[in-house]
Each structure stands twice: as C-alpha cells, then as structure tokens.
BAZALUM-402945 format. One record per residue (C-alpha): residue number from 1; z, y, x. Coordinates in steps of 0.25 Angstrom, whole numbers, plus 5000, padded with zeros to 4 digits. Layout:
<sites>
SITE_NUM_Z_Y_X
...
</sites>
This chain:
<sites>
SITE_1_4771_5163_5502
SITE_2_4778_5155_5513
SITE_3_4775_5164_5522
SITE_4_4780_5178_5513
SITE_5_4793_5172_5510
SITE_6_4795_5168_5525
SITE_7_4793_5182_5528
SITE_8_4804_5187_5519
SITE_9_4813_5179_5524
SITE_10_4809_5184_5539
SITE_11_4812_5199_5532
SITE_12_4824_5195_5526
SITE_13_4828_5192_5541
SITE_14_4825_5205_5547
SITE_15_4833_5207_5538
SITE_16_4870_5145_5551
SITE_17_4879_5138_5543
SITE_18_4895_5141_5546
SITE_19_4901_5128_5551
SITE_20_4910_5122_5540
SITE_21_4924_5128_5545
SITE_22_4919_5143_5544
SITE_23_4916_5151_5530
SITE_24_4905_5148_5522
SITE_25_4892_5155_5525
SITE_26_4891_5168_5517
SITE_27_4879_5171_5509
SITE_28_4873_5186_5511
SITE_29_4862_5186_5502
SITE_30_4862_5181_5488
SITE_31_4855_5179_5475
SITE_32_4863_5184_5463
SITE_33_4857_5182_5450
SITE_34_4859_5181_5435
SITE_35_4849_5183_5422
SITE_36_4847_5198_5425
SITE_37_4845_5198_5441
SITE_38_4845_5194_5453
SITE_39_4850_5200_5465
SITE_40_4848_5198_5480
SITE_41_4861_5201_5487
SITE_42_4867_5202_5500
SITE_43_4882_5202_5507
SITE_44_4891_5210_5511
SITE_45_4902_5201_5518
SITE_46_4913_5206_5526
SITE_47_4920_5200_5538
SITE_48_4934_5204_5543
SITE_49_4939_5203_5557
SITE_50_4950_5210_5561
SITE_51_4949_5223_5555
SITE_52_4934_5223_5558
SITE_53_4925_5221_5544
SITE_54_4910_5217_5546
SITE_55_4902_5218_5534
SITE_56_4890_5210_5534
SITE_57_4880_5217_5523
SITE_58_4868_5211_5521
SITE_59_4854_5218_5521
SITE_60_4842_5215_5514
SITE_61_4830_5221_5519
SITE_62_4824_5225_5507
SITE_63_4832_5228_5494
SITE_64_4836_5239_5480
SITE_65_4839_5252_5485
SITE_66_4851_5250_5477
SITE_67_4858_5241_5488
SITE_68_4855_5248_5501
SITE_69_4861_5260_5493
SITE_70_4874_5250_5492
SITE_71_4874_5246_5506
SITE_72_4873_5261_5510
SITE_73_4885_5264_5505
SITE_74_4893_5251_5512
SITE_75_4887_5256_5525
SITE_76_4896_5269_5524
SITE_77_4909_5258_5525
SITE_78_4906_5253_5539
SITE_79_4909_5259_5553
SITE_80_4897_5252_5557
SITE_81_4886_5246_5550
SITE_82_4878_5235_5559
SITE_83_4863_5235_5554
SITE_84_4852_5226_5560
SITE_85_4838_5231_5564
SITE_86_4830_5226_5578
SITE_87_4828_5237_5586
SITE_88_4835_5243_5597
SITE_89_4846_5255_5597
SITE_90_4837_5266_5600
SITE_91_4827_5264_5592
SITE_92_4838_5263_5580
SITE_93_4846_5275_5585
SITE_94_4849_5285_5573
SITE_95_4835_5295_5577
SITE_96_4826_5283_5572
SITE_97_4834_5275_5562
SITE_98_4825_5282_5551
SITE_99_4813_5278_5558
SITE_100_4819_5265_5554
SITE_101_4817_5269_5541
SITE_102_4803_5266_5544
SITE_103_4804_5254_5552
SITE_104_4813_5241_5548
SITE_105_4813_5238_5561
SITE_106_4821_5251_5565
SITE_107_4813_5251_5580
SITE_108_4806_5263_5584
SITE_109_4797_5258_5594
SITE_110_4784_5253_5590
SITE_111_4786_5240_5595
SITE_112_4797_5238_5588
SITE_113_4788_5242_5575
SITE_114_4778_5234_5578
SITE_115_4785_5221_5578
SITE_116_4795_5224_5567
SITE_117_4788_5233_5558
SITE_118_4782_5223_5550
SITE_119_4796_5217_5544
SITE_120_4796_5232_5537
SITE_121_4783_5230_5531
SITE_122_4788_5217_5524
SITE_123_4802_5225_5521
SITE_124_4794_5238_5514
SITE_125_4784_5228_5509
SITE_126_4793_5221_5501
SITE_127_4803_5231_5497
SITE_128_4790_5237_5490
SITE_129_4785_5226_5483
SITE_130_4800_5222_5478
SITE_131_4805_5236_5475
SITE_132_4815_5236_5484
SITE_133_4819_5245_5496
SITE_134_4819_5242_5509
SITE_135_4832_5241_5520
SITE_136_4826_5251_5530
SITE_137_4822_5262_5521
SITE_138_4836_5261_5514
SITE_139_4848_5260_5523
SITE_140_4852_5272_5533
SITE_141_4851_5266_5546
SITE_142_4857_5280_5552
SITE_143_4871_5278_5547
SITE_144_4880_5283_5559
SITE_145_4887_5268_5555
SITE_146_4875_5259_5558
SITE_147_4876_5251_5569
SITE_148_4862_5242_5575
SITE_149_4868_5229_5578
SITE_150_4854_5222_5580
SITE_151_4844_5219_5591
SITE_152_4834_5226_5597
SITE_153_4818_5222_5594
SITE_154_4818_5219_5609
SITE_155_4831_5209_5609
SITE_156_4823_5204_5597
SITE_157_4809_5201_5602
SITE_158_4816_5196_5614
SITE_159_4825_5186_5608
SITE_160_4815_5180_5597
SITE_161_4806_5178_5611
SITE_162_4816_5170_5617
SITE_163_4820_5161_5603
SITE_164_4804_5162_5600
SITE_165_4807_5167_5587
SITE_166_4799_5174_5579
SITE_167_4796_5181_5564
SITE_168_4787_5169_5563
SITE_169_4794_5159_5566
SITE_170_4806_5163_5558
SITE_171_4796_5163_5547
SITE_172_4792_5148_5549
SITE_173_4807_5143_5551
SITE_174_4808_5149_5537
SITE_175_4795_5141_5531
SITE_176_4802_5129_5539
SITE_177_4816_5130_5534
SITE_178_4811_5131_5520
SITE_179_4815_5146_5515
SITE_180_4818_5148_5501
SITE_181_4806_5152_5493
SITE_182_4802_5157_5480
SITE_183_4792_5151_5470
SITE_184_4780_5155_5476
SITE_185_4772_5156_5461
SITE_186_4784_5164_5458
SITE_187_4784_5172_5470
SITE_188_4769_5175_5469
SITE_189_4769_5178_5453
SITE_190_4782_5189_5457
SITE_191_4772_5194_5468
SITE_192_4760_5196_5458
SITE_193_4769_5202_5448
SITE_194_4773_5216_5454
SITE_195_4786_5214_5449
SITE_196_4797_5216_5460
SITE_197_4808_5209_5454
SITE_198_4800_5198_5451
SITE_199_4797_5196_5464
SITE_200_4811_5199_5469
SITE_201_4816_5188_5460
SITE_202_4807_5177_5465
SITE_203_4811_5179_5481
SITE_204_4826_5184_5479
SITE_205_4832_5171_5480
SITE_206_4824_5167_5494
SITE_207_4830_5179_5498
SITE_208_4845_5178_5495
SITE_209_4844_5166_5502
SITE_210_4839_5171_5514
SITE_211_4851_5172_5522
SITE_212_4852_5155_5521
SITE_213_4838_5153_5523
SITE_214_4836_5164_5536
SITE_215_4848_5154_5541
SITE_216_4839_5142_5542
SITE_217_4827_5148_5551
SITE_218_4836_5163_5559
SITE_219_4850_5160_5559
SITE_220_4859_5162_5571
SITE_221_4849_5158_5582
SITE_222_4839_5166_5578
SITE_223_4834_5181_5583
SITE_224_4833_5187_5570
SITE_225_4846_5182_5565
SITE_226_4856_5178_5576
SITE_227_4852_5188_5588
SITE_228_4853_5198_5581
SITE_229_4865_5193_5573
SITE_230_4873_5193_5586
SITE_231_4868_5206_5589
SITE_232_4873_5212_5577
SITE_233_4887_5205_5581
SITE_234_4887_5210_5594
SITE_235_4886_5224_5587
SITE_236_4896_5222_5578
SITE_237_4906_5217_5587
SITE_238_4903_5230_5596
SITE_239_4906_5239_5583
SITE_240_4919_5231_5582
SITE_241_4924_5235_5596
SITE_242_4919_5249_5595
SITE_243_4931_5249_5583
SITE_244_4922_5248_5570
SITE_245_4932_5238_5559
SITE_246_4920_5241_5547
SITE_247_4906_5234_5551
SITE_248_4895_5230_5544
SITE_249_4882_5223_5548
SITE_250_4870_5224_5541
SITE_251_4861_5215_5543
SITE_252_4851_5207_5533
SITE_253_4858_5196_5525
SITE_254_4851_5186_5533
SITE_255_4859_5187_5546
SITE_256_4872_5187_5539
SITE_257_4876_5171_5539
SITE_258_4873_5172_5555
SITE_259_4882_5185_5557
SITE_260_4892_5179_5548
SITE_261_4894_5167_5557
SITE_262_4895_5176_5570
SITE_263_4904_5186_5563
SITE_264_4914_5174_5559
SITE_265_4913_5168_5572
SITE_266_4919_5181_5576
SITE_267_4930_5181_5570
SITE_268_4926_5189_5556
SITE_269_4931_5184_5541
SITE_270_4923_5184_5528
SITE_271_4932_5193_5520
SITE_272_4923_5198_5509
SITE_273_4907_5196_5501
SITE_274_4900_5206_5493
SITE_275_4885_5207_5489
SITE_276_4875_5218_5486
SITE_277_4862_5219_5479
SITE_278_4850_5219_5485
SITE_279_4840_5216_5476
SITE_280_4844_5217_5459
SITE_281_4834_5210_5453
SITE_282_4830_5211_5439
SITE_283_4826_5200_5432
SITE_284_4817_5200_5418
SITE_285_4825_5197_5407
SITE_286_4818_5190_5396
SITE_287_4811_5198_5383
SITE_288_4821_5198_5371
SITE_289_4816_5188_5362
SITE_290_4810_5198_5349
SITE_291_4820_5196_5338
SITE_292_4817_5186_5329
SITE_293_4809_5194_5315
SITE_294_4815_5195_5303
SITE_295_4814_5181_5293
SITE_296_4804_5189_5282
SITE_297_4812_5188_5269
SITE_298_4808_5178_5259
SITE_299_4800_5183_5248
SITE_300_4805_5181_5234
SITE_301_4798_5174_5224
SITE_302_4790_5180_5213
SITE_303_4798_5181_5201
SITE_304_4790_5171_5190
SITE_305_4786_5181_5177
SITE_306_4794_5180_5164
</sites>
C-alpha cells in the first residue's frame, strides 16, 4: 500500500519555507469540505511587478472535465501561457502537439516514450478507475498563446545523473519523510467497492497536501522541482523583455511554493488568490429516518347492556 501511495505522490509531481521577514508561504492545493462534499482545489495566484502580472494556475493532472473547461476559458486572458512538459522544442512544435494528445510526455522520439511513457499509463489508469479526465486529453496545447517554458528529456536525464536522482528514489525519501496516508482498511474497502467517489474521498486529503509534503523530499534543489523551476523562470523573464505585461504559468500545483520564492526574489508582489475545483466530490447523505407510524387509536370500551 506503501508503495501505490508513493507512487501518486511521484505522479502528482510530474505534475522551502520563506524566511520569517518575507510573506507567508501560499497554499495551492486545498481540501474544502462541508456535509455535502468535498473538493480538491488548486490556486490561481497573481503577482504584480511593474506593470507585468504572472499568474500562477495550478494543474492537476487528473480531474472533472468541468475544470479544464474553466481553465480553458482563463487561457484566452494571457499574452502567453507558460506550460510545463520535458521535451525538446521540436518535438513540441504545433505539427505534433496532438501527437501529444497520446503521449503525456509530449516527446515524439521513442526514446522519449520509452522512459516517460509509463507515467501516462498511471495518469489514464486512474482517471478510469476515479471517473475523472485526464490533463493531456483535455487542454489545447496548440493555443498560438502557449509558451514551453520546461526542460528537455536530454537536460533531464543529464541532470538527475549528475544529482543521482531518480523516480525511485524520490519515491523512498517519500516513505522516509513520512507522507501522509489514508487508512489503508479504508482505502482498500473503497478499492473493492467500485464506487469512485468512494475512493476519491479516502485519498483526497493526502492529495491536497501534496504541495507541503512534495517539499520535504523535491524541493528547490531537486531536478524534478527546482531545474525545471528555474527553467520556467528563465522563460518567463525572456517573455517579459519580449514586451508580454499578461503571463501565466501553468505548471502542477506542486512546484508552486518553489516558483513563488524565486518569483518574489525577483522583485514580484502577491496582489490577489482565488481557487477552482478540480475534483467535486459527493458525499452520501444519510437515509431519511421513516416517519414515525401513526399511534393506532384506542378502542372504545364495550358499552355494559341495560
């Protein structure tokens, strides 16, 4: 069970603290619940510099149709939308972004399949068995807006080599750093069940906390979250000179408290905070208790004969 879980946090990638004197750390991934539901959330969080705004929208990688519906619409309020996908330029260049469609990875090559492929699997896997849609099937990546702002698999392989970081052993500073986990009984009786909202409500809240715990084993010195973090920056910063005042990055939630930091150490203010929906989860409401019956009506008594 250890080992599942670990893996869905390593998904949710691919999809440190601020000092005391500087804003407190923003949260881009949430629970919010009550009686009825409960909903898995992520940011949209604006930062102002000058009269350059960066929005930083949150993705999850696997969601309702509803909300990558909501974010298409926000995408068309941008003069360029930074996204994140490992692969090079060409192999992203407009001709084969619907072969993307096909491969989370967006890399043409078979190389590139080949060792990314499989996060896909996991991704179509489980949007299947939650009844949910998945990130690459859903979002246009041939907006003439769209900017990649990420790494190539080359720079990537190249640079978890020389840090001798890996998919595994992200996954065992995970187990070593004590990741939140649901009750595995639960978890398994949810499995069992069929029932997808079930089984969304017994891992929601490991999810929505994912952005903290993803900290404690890839934060800023790591490939998967701070390489590719500066990368994204560097593009941003490119956009800026080329005259762009409306940005946005979209990246997974998880590399958010990172991109914060490096986008205040630049210069950028927090000016606004909103949330969206990506999971609206139902819970079951208890049965009506029946209506109490009806006291049957004393008989009366029998009437003694004159």
């Amino acid at each position: 069970m250890k080992a599942l879980l670990s893996a869905l946090a390593a998904v949710w990638l691919v999809i440190p603290a601020l000092a005391a004197d500087e804003p407190k750390a923003t949260d881009f991934i949430r629970v919010d619940e009550d009686a009825q539901a409960a909903r898995l959330q992520t940011a949209v969080t604006r930062y102002k510099k000058g009269g350059v705004t960066v929005d930083l929208i949150g993705a999850v990688h696997i969601a309702d149709a509803a909300y990558y519906k909501a974010l298409g619409g926000k995408f068309d309020n941008y003069e360029a939308v930074l996204f994140e996908m490992v692969g090079d330029d060409k192999a992203l260049a407009k001709a084969n972004l619907e072969k993307v469609k096909a491969n989370a990875a967006g890399a043409g090559a078979a190389k590139d399949k080949k060792d990314l492929s499989g996060l896909h699997q996991i991704y179509n896997m489980a949007a299947k068995f939650l009844g949910l849609t998945g990130q690459m099937e859903s979002i246009d990546y041939t907006r003439k807006n769209f900017v990649h702002a990420d790494i190539t698999l080359e720079e990537f392989q190249k640079l978890q080599n020389e840090k001798g970081e890996s998919m595994m052993s992200l996954l065992s500073k995970a187990e070593e750093s004590g990741v939140k986990e649901p009750d595995s009984a639960k978890l398994v009786q949810a499995m069992l069940s069929g029932n997808s909202n079930r089984m969304k409500l017994e891992i929601v809240h490991t999810l929505g906390s994912g952005d903290d715990q993803i900290a404690t084993f890839a934060g800023s010195n790591s490939v998967i979250i701070g390489d590719r973090n500066a990368k994204c920056i560097k593009v941003l910063d490119a956009q800026v000179e080329k005259g762009r005042k409306r940005l946005a990055i979209f990246y997974g939630a998880a590399h958010f408290p990172d991109m914060e930091k490096r986008l205040l150490e630049e210069g950028y203010k927090k000016v606004s905070h909103e949330w969206l929906t990506a999971w609206d989860i139902p819970k079951p409401q208890p049965k009506a208790a029946p209506a109490p019956a009806e006291p049957t009506p004393a008989a009366e008594p029998k009437k003694k004969a004159a």
